[in-house]
C-alpha positions in Angstrom: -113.5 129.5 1.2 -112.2 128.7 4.6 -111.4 125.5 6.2 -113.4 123.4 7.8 -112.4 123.9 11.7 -109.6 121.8 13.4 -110.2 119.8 16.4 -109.3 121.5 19.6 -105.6 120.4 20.7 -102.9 121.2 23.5 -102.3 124.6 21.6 -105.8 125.6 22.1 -106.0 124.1 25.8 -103.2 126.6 26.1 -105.4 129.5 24.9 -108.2 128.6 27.1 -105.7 128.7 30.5 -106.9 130.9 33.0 -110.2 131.8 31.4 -113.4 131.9 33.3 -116.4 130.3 31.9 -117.5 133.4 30.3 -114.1 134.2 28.8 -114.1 130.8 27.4 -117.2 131.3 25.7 -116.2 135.0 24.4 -113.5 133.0 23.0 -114.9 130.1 21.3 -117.8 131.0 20.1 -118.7 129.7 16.9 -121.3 132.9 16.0 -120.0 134.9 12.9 -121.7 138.1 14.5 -120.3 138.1 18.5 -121.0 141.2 20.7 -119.1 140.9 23.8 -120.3 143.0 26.6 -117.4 143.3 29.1 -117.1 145.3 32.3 -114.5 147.2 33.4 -111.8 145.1 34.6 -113.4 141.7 33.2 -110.1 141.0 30.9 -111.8 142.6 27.3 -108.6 142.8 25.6 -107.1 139.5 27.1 -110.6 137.7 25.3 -110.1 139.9 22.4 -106.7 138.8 22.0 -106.9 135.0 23.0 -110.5 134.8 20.5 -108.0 135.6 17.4 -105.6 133.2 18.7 -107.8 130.3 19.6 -109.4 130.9 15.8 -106.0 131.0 14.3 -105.5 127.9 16.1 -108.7 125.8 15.0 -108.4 127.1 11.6 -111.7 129.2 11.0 -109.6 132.5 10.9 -106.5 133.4 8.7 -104.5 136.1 10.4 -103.7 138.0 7.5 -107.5 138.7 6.5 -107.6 139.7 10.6 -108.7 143.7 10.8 -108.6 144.8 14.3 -110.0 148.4 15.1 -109.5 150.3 17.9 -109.7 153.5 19.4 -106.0 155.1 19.9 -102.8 154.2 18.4 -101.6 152.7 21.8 -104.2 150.2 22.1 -103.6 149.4 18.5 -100.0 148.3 19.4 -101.0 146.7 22.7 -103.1 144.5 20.6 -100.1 143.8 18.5 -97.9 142.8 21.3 -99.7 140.7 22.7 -101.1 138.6 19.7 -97.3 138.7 18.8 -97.0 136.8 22.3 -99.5 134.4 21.8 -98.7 133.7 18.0 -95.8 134.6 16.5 -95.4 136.2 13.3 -98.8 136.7 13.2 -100.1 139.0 10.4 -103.0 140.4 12.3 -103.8 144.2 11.2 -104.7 145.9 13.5 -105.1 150.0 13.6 -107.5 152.9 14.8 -110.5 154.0 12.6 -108.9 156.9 10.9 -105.4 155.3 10.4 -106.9 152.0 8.3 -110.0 154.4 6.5 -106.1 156.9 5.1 -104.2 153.2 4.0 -107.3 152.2 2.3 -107.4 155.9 0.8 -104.0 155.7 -0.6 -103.9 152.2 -1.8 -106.8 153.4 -3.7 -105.5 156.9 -4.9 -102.5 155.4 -6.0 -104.2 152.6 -8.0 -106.0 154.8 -9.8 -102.9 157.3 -10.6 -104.3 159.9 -8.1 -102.5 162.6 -6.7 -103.3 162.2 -3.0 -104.7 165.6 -1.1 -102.9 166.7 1.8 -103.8 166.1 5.4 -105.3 169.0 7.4 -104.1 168.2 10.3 -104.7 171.2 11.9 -108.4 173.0 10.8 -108.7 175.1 13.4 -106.2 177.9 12.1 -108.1 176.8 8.4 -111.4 177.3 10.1 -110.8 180.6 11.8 -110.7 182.6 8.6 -114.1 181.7 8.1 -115.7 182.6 11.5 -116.6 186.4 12.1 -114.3 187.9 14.6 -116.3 188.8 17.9 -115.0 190.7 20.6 -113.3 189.4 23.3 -114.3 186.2 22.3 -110.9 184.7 21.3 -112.5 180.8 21.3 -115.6 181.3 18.7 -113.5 179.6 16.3 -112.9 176.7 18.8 -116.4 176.4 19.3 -117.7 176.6 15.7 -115.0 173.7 14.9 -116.6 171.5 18.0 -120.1 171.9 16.5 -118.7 170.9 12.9 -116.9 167.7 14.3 -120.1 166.5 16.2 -122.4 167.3 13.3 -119.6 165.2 11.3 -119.7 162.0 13.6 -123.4 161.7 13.3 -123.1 161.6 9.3 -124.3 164.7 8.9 -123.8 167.4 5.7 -124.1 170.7 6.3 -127.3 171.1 4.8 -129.1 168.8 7.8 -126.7 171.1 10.6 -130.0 173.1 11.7 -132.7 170.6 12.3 -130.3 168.3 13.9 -128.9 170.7 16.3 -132.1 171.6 17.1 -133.7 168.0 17.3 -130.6 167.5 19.6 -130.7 170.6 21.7 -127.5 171.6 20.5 -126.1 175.1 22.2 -124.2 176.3 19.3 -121.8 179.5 20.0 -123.7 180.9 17.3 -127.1 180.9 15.1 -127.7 177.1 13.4 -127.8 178.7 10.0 -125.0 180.9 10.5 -122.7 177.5 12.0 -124.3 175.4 8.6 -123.2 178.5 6.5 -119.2 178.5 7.7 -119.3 174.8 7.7 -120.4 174.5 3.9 -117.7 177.7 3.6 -115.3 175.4 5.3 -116.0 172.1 2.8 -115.8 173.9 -0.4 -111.9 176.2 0.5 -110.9 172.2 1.4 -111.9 170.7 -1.9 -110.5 173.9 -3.6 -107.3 174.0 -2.4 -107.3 169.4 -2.1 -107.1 169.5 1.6 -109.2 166.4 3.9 -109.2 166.2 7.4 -109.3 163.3 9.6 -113.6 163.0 9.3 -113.1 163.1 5.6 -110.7 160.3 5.7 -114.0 158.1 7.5 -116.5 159.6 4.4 -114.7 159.1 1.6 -113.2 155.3 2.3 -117.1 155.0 2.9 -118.2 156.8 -0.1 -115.5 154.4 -2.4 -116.5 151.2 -1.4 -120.3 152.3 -1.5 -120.2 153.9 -5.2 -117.5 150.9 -6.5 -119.0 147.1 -5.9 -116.2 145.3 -7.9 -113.9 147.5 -5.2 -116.0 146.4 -2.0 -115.9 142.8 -3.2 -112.0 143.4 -3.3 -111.9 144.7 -0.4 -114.5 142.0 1.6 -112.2 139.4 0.0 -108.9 141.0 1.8 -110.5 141.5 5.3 -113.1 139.1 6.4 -112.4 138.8 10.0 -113.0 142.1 11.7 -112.8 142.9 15.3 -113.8 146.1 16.7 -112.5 147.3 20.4 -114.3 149.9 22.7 -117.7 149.5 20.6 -119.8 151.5 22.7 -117.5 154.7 21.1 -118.5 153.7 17.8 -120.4 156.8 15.9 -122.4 157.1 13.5 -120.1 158.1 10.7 -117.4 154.9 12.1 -120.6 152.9 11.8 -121.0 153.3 8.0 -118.0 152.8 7.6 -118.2 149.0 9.1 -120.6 148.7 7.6 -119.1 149.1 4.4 -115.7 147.1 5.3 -118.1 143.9 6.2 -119.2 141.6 2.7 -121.4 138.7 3.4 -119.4 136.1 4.6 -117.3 138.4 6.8 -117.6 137.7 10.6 -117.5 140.6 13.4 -116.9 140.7 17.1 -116.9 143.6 18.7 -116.3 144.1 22.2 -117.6 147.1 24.8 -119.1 148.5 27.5 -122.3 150.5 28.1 -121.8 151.6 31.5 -118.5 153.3 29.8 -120.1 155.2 27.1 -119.1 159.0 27.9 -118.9 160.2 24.7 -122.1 161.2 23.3 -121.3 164.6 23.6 -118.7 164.1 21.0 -121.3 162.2 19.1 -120.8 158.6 20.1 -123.9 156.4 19.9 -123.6 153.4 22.3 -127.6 151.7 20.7 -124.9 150.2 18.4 -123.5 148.1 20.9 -126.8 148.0 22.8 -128.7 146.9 20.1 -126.0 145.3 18.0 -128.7 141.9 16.8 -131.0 144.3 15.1 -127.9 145.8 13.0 -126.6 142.0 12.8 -130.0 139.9 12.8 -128.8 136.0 15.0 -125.9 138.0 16.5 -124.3 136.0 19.8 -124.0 137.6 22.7 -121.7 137.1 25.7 -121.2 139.0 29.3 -118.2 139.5 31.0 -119.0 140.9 34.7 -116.6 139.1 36.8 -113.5 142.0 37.9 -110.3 141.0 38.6 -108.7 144.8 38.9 -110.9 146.4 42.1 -111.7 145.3 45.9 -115.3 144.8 46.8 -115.5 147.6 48.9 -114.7 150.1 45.4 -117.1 147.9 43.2 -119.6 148.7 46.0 -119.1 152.0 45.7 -119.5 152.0 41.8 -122.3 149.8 41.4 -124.2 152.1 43.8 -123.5 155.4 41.6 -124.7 152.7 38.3 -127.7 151.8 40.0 -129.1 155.3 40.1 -130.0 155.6 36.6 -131.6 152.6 34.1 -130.8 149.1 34.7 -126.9 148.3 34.3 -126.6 145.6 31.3 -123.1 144.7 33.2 -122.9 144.4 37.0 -119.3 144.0 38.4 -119.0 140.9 40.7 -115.5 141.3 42.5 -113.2 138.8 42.4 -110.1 140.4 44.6 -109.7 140.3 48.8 -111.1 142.5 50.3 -110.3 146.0 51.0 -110.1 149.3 52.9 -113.4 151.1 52.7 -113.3 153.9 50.7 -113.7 157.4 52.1 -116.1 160.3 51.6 -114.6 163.9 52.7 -115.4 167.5 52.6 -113.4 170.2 53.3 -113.8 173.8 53.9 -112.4 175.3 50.0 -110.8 173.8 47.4 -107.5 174.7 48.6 -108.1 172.4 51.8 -109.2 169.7 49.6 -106.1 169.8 47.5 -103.7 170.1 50.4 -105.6 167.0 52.3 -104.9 165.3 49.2 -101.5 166.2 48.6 -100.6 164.8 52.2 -102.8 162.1 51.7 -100.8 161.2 48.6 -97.4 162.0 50.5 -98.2 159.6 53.1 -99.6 156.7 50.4 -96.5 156.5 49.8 -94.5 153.2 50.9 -91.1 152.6 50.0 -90.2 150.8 46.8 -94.1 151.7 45.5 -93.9 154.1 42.8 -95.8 157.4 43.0 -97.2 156.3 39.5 -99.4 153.5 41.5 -101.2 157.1 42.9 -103.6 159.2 40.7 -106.0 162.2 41.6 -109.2 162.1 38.9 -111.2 165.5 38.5 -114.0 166.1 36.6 -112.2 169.2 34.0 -109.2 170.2 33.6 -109.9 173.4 35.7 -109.4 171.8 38.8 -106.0 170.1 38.4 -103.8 173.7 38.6 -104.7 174.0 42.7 -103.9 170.1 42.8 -100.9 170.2 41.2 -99.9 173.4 43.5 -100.9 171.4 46.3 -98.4 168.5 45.2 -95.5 170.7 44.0 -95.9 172.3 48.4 -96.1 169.2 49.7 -93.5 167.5 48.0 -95.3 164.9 45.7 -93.6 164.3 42.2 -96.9 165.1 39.7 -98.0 165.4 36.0 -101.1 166.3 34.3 -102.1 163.9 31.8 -104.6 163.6 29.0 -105.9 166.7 28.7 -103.0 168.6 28.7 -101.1 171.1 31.4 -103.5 174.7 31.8 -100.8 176.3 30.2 -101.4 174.7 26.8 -104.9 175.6 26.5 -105.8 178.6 23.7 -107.7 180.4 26.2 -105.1 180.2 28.9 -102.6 181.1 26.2 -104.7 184.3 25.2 -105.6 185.3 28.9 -101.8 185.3 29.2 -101.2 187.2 26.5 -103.5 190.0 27.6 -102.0 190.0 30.8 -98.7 190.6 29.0 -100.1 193.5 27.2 -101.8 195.4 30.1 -100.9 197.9 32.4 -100.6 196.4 35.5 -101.7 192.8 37.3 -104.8 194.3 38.6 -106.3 195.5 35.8 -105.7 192.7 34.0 -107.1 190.4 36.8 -110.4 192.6 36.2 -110.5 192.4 33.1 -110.3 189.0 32.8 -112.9 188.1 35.7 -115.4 190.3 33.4 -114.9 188.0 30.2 -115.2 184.7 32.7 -118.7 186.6 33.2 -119.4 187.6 30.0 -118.8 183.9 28.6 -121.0 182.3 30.8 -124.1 184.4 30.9 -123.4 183.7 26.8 -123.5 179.5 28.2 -126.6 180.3 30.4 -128.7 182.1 28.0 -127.7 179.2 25.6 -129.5 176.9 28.0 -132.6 179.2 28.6 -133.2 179.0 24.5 -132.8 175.1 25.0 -136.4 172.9 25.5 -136.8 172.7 29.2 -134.3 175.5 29.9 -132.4 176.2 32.5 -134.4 176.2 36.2 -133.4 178.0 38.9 -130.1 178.0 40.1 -131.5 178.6 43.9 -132.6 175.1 43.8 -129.1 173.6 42.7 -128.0 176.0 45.5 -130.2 174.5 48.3 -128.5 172.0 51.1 -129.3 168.8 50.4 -131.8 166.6 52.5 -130.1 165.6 55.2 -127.0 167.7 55.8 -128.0 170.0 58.4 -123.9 170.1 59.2 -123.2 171.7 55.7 -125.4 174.7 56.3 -122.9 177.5 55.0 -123.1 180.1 57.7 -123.3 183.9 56.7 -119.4 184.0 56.4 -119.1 181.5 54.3 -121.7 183.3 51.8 -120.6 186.8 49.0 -121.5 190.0 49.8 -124.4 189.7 47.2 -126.9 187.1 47.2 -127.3 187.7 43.4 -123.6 187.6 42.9 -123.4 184.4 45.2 -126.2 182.8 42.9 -124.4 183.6 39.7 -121.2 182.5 40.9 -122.3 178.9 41.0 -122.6 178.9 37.5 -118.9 180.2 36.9 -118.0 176.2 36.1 -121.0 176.5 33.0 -118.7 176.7 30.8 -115.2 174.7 30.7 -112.8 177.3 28.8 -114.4 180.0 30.8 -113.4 177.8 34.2 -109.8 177.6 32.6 -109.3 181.3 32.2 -111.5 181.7 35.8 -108.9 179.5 37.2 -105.7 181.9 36.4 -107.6 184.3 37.7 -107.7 182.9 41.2 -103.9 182.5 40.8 -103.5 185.4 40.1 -105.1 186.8 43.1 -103.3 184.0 45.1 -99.7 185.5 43.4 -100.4 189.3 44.8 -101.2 187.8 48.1 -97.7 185.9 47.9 -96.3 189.6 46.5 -98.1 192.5 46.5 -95.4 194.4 44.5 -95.3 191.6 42.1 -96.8 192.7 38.3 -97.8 191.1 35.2 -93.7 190.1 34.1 -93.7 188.7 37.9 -97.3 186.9 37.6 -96.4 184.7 34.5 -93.3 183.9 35.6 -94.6 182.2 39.3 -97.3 180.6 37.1 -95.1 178.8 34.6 -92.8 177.9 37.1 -95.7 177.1 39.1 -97.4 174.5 36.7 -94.6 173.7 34.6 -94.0 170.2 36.3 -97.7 169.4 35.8 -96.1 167.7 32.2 -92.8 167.5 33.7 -91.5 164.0 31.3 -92.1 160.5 31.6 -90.1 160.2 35.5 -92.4 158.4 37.8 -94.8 160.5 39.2 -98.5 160.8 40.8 -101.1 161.5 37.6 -103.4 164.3 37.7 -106.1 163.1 34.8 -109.7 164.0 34.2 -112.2 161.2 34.3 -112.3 161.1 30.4 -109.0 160.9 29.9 -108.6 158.3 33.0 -110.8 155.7 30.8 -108.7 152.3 30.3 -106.4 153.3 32.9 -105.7 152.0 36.6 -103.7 152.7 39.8 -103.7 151.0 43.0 -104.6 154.2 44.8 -106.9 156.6 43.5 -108.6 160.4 44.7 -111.4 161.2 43.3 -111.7 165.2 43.5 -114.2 167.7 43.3 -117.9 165.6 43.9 -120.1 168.4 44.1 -122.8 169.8 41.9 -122.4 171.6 39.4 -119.5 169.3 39.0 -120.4 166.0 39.0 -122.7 165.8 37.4 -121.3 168.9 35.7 -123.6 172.1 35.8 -124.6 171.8 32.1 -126.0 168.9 31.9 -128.8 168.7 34.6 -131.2 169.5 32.6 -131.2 166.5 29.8 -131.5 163.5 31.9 -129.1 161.4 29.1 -126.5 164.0 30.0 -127.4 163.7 33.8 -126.8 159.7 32.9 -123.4 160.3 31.1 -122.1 162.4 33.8 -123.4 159.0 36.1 -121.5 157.0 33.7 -118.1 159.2 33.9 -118.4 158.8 37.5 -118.5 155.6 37.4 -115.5 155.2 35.3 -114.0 157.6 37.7 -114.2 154.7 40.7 -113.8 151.6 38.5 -110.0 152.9 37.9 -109.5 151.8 41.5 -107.3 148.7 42.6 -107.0 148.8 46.1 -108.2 152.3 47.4 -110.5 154.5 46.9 -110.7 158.4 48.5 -113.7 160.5 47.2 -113.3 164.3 48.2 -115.7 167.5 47.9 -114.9 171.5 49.0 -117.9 173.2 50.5 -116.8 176.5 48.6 -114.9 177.0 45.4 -113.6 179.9 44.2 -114.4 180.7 40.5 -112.0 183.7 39.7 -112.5 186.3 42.2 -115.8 185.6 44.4 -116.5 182.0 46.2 -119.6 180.0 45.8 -120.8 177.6 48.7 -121.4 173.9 47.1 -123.5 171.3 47.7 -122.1 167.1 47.4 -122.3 165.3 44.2 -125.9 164.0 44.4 -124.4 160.3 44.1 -122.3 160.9 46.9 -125.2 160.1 49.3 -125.5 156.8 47.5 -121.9 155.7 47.8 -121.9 156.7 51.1 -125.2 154.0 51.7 -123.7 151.2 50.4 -120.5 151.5 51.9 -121.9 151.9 55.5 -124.7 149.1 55.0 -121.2 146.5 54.1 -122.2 147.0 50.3 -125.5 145.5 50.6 -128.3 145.9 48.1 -130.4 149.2 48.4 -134.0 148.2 48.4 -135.9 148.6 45.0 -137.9 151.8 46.8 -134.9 153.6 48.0 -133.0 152.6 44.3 -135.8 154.2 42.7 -136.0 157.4 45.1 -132.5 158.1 44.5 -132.7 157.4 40.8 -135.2 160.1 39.6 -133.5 162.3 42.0 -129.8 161.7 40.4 -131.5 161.2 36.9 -132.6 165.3 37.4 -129.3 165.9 38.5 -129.8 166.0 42.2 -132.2 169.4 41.6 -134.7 169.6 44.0 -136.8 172.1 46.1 -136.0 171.2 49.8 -139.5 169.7 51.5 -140.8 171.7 54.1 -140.2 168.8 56.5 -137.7 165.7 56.5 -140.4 163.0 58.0 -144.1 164.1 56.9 -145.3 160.8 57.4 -144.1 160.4 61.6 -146.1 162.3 64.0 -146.3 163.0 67.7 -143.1 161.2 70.3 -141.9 159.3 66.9 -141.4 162.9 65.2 -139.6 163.9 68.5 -137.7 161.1 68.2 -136.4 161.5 64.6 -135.3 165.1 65.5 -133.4 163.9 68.0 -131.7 161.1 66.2 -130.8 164.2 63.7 -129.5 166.1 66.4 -127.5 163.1 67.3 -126.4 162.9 63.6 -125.6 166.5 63.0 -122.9 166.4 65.9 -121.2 162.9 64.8 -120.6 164.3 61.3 -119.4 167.8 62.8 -117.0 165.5 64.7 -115.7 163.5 61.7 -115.7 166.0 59.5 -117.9 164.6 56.7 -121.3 165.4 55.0 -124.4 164.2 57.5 -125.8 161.5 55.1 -122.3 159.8 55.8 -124.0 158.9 58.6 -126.9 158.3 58.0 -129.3 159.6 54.9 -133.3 160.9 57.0 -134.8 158.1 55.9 -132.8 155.7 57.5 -133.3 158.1 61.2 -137.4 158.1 60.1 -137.4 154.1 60.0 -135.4 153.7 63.2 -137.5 156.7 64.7 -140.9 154.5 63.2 -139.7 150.8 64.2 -137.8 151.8 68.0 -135.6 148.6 67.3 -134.9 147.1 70.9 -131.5 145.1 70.0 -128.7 145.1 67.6 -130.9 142.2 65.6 -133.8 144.7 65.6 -131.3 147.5 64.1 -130.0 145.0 61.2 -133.4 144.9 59.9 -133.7 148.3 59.5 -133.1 149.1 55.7 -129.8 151.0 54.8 -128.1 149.7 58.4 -125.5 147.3 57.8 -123.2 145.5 60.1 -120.4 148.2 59.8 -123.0 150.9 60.6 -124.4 148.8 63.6 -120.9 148.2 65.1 -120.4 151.7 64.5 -123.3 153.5 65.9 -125.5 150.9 67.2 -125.2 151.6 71.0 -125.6 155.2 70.2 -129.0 154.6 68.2 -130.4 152.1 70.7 -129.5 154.2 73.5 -131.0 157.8 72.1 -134.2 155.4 71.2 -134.4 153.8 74.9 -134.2 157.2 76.2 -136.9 158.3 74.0 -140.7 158.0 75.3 
């Protein structure tokens, strides 16, 4: 039985220093069942931290029946450290999910005289025995392994494989019944041979304390104070788990965010967080929404990109000076937006500032190899982080290897850009099986509203408009854009040396995109968005904001994916202290042929609230741009930009347009930078007289009006 609780004293007024009201709250609250729903950069793991202390301190929590779960071994031991600050010799465990389900296995196996199985730490050399060799197709195995890990999140045994995948339009590599069939394979060589792997270690610590009560009760009596980090990761198969951990007088606080959930794809199930009083019936809640990490002018930009989709549970409120306003470019290819960036990052750079304070985000790892060969030109110390260098991908590794084996560069080139193809008409004809398949790619294709300037003239098109079309699709598939990618370096290479072969090719690359994971120096950081979560820098580019992209090409057609790519996005901008640079190429070469590209559908909307001062958007013009991001940005362009104006008001939003078209020609930046049509159709419908008259026009702010305002009035003075 625990203590009663102590009175509140100068060690607990210590705890509570520097805590907002909120905080306080997340801190102190009595609830046994807390969810804590904390933005990014609202100080989750300071709370965290100070709500174990303060309990320590008022007696209702005994550190050594503390469990604290997290997601990676490094926030594990940041949670350590600083509880270890704020009490000393604490006896707080704390761990990931994997590495507290294998003590609890081996306490067990050795209590019961059990020889413990060995770890299978690497299946996918295991699992590639069991999948049927196809060729050219070195990755089936890789992608057989991904469908078996998601099925195994969600709970699932591979007898319920098929109608899930289906029920989730799943786009396995092969038939459902054939992937159930190798998985079942796969579970029975294991227990033959007493091998687990990491998503056994979750089922059987579930499966013991659900078949053993006297066990459970043992093990409810040890830990009764859980804590659970990054809750909106949590999946199904971590879930049971808890579940199974918690006895009836434990207590739970868990702590995440669910404009950060990105990993339903890997079968992470953020309605556990959402809905966390239904698991936990009189659960407290708490919101932390105040940000102490970006500028106003970057949580402007980010709450814009939230507000396209459903109603944000968390809205940032800044709490720093202001800031620059970030920036919105295009350039002409994505070798012009990875030298602007490379200077950009050379001259970020101040004396006595680390590079490390600089990062470059991208979307996949693809896109980092031209980066990082733009920083390596320009001079810019660099590393690749997260997801690894290109080199260290299997299907790099095998294209490689073929190159090695073939008879010259060219060929090898060739034959490579054929099995970039081949893979992705395999990814597209995947989507045309799925419900709703994929539409046509000619609308993805189409300008967006209000960009006359982006029109891609008739050199900036393929010879072949069918080739043209299919090469937008070259990013489908991400292994196939990694292999697509050394394929454009290679062509780059024979340009640099024509007499150059295959020996000559690999040994530019490696030396090339060796210091993308060149040690632990200081450095700018290349990183995806995923692996950018629960990082920061005080600079920050944001690369590659075009369709097909961002959102990526796969996922406009299942508006939750459309959603998670909004939410990746969005974690993209929050890592942003100070600055904030958003970039997009016009074309993009995928292997050998260049497609022309259209901007990131949200782009239009961070654009809007930067120029209107980071005002509200109106709830019409919120819920325009949401069904258009929520379908990806996809959309036949109308026949006309201003149905509704007729006669000299018509005349007068064409000229505005005009007006428009040569302003963002002169800047260099996408039109709706600007000025999006429908803000041009309500000045062209309302003929404001004065700068007051402008300000009331929705979507013009006072940084627009100073901007532009003379210009506008003046075209609509002239105007009869």
């Amino acid at each position: 039985m625990e203590p009663d609780p102590a009175p509140a004293d100068s060690s607990t007024d210590r705890l509570l220093a520097g805590l907002n009201s909120e905080q306080s709250r997340a801190v102190t609250d009595p609830a046994q069942h807390l969810r804590v729903l904390a933005g990014a950069g609202s100080g989750k793991t300071r709370v965290l931290t100070h709500r174990i202390a303060y309990r320590s301190a008022v007696l209702t929590l005994a550190t050594e029946r503390t469990l604290a779960v997290t997601f990676t071994r490094k926030a594990a031991g940041e949670l350590r450290d600083r509880l270890g600050r704020l009490l000393p010799g604490s006896a707080v465990h704390a761990g990931t999910f994997h590495a507290i389900a294998y003590a609890q296995l081996r306490q067990r196996w050795e209590e019961r005289g059990v020889r413990p199985p060995e770890l299978l730490d690497r299946k996918l050399g295991f699992l590639a025995r069991l999948v049927p060799r196809r060729r050219g197709d070195s990755t089936l195995a890789l992608d057989v392994l991904a469908e078996i890990e998601w099925a195994s999140a969600r709970a699932l045994e591979p007898g319920d494989y098929e109608a899930a995948a289906l029920a989730a339009h799943r786009r396995p590599p092969l038939e459902p019944a054939q992937i159930a069939g190798i998985w079942q394979d796969f579970a029975d060589r294991k227990r033959q041979r007493r091998l687990v792997d990491f998503d056994d270690l979750l089922r059987l610590a579930a499966r013991d304390l659900a078949a053993d009560p006297e066990y459970a009760a043992a093990r409810h009596w040890r830990f009764r104070h859980l804590f659970v980090d990054e809750f909106q990761d949590v999946n199904p198969l971590q879930f049971r788990l808890l579940s199974r951990w918690l006895g009836n007088g434990s207590d739970l606080c868990v702590v995440g965010d669910p404009n950060q959930a990105i990993y339903a794809w890997n079968g992470a199930d953020a309605s556990f967080l959402e809905r966390f009083d239904e698991h936990f019936p009189g659960a407290a809640s708490v919101t932390l929404a105040d940000n102490y990490r970006s500028t106003p002018q970057i949580l402007a930009a980010a709450n814009a990109v939230l507000a396209q989709g459903p109603r944000p549970v968390v809205r940032l409120v800044a709490h720093r000076p202001s800031g620059p306003t970030p920036t919105v470019r295009a350039h002409d290819d994505e070798q012009a937006e990875a030298s602007a960036v490379a200077r950009a990052l050379r001259d970020g750079h101040r004396p006595g500032v680390p590079w490390s304070q600089q990062a470059v985000l991208v979307r996949t790892n693809a896109q980092t190899a031209a980066i990082a060969e733009a920083c390596g030109a320009a001079g810019v110390p660099h590393r690749v982080r997260g997801a690894g260098s290109l080199l260290e991908f299997p299907e790099v590794k095998d294209a490689l290897e073929a190159i090695r084996r073939s008879p010259s560069l060219e060929i090898a080139l060739a034959d490579l850009a054929a099995d970039v193809r081949r893979r992705n008409r395999r990814a597209l004809r995947a989507d045309e099986r799925s419900p709703g398949g994929a539409a046509s790619d000619a609308a993805a294709e189409e300008p967006e509203q209000g960009v006359p300037s982006d029109e891609p003239s008739a050199s900036d098109r393929t010879d072949d408009p069918a080739t043209d079309q299919a090469d937008a699709d070259l990013a489908v598939d991400d292994r196939a854009a990694n292999v697509a990618e050394v394929v454009r370096l290679g062509h780059e290479y024979r340009s640099l040396d024509p007499t150059g072969g295959t020996t000559g090719f690999i040994a530019w690359l490696v030396s090339t995109l060796r210091n993308e994971d060149a040690g632990s120096g200081d450095a700018v950081e290349i990183v995806t968005f995923h692996a950018a979560k629960g990082l920061e820098w005080s600079i920050v580019h944001v690369a590659g904001l075009e369709q097909g992209l961002v959102p990526i090409h796969h996922a406009q057609d299942d508006a939750d994916a459309v959603d998670e790519e909004r939410r990746l996005l969005y974690v993209a901008l929050t890592r942003a202290r100070e600055s904030l640079h958003c970039h997009w190429a016009r074309r993009r070469t995928f292997g050998t042929r260049a497609s022309r590209r259209s901007p990131s559908p949200w782009l239009e909307a961070i654009a809007a609230a930067l120029g209107a001062g980071g005002t509200e958007l109106t709830p019409a013009e919120s819920a325009r741009r949401a069904a258009r991001a929520r379908s990806g940005g996809r959309r036949a362009r109308p026949a006309s930009s201003a149905a509704g104006l007729e006669g000299t008001d018509r005349d007068l939003f064409e000229r505005l347009r005009t007006w428009r078209r040569e302003q963002a020609r002169a800047a260099d930046v996408p039109a709706f930078v600007i000025f999006n049509d429908s803000v041009l159709e309500e000045v062209a419908r309302r003929r404001p007289g004065d700068r007051s008259a402008l300000l009331d026009v929705p979507g013009i702010g006072p940084v627009k009006a100073e901007r532009f305002g003379d210009d506008l009035l003046g075209i609509v003075a002239a105007s009869p």
